[in-house]
N, C-alpha and C positions, 0 to 999 in steps of 0.2 A: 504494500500500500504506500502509495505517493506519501509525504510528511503533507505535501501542501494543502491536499486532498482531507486529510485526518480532524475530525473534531476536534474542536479548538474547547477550554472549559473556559465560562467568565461565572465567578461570583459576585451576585450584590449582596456586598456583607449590610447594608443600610438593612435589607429586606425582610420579614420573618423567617425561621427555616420553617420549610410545609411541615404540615400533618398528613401522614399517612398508614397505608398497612401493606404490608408485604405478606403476599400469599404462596401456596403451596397448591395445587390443583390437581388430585390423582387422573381424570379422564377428562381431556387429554392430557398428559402431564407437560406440566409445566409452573414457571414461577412468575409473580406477579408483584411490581410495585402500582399503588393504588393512590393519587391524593387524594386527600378527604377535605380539604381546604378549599377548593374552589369549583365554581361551577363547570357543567361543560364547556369549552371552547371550541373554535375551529380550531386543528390541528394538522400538522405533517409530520409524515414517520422516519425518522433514520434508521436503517438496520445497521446492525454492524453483525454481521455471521449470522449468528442465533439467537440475537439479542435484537429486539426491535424496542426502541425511543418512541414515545409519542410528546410531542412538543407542541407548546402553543404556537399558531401558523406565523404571526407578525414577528414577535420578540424572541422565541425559540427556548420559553420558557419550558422547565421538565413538570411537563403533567404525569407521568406512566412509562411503567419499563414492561415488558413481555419477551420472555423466552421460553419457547417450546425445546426441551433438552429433557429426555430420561435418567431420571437421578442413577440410573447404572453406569452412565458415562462422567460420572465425576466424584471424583479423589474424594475420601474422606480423610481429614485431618483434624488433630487431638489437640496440637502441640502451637499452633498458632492463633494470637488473639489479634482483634480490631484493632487497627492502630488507632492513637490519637489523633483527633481530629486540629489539623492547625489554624482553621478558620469556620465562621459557619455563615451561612447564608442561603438566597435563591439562585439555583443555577440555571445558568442556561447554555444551549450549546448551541456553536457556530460551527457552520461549514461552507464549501461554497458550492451553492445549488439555490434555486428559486424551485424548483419541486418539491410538489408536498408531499413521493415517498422515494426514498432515497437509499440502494441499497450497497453496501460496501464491501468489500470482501475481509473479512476475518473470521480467525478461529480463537476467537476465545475459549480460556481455561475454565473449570468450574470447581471449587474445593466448598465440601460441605462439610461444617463443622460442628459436628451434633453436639459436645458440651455446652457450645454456643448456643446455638440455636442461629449458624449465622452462614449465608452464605458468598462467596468470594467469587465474581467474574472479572480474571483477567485479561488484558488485551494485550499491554506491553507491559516489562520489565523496568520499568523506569518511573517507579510515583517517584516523585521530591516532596509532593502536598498532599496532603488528603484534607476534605472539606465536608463537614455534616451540611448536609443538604436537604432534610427531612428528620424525623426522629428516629426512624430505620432504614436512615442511608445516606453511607458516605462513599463518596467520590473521589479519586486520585486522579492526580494532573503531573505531567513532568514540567519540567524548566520552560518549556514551549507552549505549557496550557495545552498540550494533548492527551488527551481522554485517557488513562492507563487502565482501571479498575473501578469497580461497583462492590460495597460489601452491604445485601440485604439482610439486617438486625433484623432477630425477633422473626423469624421463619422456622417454624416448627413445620415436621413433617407428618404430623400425625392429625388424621383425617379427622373432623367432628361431627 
């Protein structure tokens, strides 16, 4: 993937961090970030692999994350916790496109962390930052403000 090409992260640290909930969904499986904060908007989707953005269409604010991925295909690890958060705020993500769905080639990593309750999608090897962006979910950015990692708190796998 081009650098140039690659989501860019901005926070506004002025702004609340959202309220949301991060889900678990056995049929079809998959995992879900949800705001609970704001109403519907118009929106457009960035994929990245298996991980699909849905964004507010103007400002490219983060409404909702969705990826269809079978928890068999991801690492479970013991030994690693969320990092600290270095900022917090509302994120939004830039790219460069005026289409409202936008799909990019990557293979993100997926590590579920059952003591946590927490789970880890990587893209690249390079956070410098990580930022709470929500109450179950921080975001990592490298030196360049590209996108690195998603860690969705508070994901339990167990059906109710």
């Amino acid at each position: 993937m081009e650098d140039d090409k690659w989501p860019r992260v901005r926070l506004e640290i002025g702004l609340p961090v959202a309220r949301g909930v991060n889900l678990y969904v056995p049929i079809p499986e998959s995992v879900q970030y949800i705001r609970r904060d704001i109403p519907l908007l118009p929106s457009k989707s960035l994929a990245l692999g298996r991980v699909v953005f849905t964004l507010e269409r103007r400002s490219g604010e983060l409404i909702g994350i969705h990826s269809y991925v079978k928890t068999s295909r991801w690492k479970t690890e013991v030994n690693e916790s969320p990092p600290e958060p270095d900022a917090e705020g509302a994120l939004f993500l830039e790219y460069p496109s005026e289409k409202d769905l936008v799909f990019l080639k990557a293979e993100p990593s997926f590590r579920y962390h059952d003591d946590l309750g927490a789970l880890r999608i990587s893209f690249r090897d390079t956070t410098r930052l990580v930022f709470k962006v929500a109450d179950c979910l921080l975001v990592g950015a490298d030196e360049k403000r590209r996108l690195t990692e998603l860690w969705m708190l508070d994901l339990p796998l167990a059906v109710e």
